[in-house]
C-alpha positions in Angstrom: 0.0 0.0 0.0 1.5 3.2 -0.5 0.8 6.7 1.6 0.4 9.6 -0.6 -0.3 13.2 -0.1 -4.0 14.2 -0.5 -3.3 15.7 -3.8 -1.4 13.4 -5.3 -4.3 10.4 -3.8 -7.0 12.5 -5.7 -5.5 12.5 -8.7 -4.7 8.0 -8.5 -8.4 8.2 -7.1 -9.3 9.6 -10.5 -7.3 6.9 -12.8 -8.3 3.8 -10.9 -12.2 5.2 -11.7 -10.6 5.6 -15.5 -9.5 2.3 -15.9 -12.5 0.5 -13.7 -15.2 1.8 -15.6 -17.1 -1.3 -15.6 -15.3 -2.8 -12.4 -15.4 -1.8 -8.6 -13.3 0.9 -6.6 -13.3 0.5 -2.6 -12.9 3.1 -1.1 -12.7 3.2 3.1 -12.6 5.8 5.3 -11.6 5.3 9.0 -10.6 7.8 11.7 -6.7 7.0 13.4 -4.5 8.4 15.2 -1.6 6.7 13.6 0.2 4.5 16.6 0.5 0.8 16.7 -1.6 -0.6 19.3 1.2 -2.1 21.1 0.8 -0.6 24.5 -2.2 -1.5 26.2 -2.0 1.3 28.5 -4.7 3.9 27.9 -2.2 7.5 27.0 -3.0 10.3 29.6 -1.8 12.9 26.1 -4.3 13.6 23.9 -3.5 12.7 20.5 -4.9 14.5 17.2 -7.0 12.0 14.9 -6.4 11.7 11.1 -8.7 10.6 8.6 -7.2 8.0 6.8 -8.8 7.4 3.5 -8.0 3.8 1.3 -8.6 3.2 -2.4 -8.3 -0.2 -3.8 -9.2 -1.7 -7.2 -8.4 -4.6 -6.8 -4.9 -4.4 -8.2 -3.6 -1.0 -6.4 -4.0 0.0 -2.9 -3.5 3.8 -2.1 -4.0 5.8 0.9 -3.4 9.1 2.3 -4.4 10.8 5.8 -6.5 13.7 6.4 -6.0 16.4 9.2 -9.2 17.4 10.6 -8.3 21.0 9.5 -7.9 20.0 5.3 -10.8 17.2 5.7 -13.8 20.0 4.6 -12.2 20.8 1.4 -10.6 17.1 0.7 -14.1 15.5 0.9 -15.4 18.0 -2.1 -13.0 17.1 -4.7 -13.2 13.4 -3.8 -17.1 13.6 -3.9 -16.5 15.6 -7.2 -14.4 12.9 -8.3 -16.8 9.8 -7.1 -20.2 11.5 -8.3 -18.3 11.8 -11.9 -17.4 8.3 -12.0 -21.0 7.3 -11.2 -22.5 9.3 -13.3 -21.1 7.5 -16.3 -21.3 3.6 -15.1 -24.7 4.0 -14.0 -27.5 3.1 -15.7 -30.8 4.5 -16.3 -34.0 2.8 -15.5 -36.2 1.4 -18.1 -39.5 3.4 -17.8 -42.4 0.9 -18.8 -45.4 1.8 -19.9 -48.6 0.4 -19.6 -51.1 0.2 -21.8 
């Protein structure tokens, strides 16, 4: 899996919906604070939560993290980005009419 910068994860986001235009793109979204869980002692510090977004076609994994302070503007280009992938796989319902 590789960790890119937001911008640069927008921009693979957008290719892997070019090249799966009849297949599937995962995408996750978790929130993380980036530390392995190897101490089971709970941390009196407060740590700052990321977002930490995956994309996966199946064939290339990508991620990226989010501060909470770029998170507003990042989630409009990637809904720009997902809403103009759907709208060219999806398919229109057949209106039937009855006679």
């Amino acid at each position: 899996m590789v960790l890119l910068e937001p911008d640069p994860f927008l921009s693979e986001l957008h290719k892997m919906y070019d090249r799966n235009k009849a297949g599937t793109v995962w995408v996750t979204m978790k929130r993380s604070n980036m530390k392995p869980r190897k101490s089971k002692k709970p941390e009196t510090a407060k740590a700052e939560y990321v977002c930490l977004i995956r994309a996966n076609d199946g064939k290339r994994h990508v991620s990226t993290t989010v501060s909470p302070t770029q998170y507003a503007k990042f989630s409009q280009s990637m809904v720009i980005i997902m809403k103009g992938a759907m709208a060219d796989t999806l398919k229109k319902k057949e209106k039937k009419r009855d006679k």
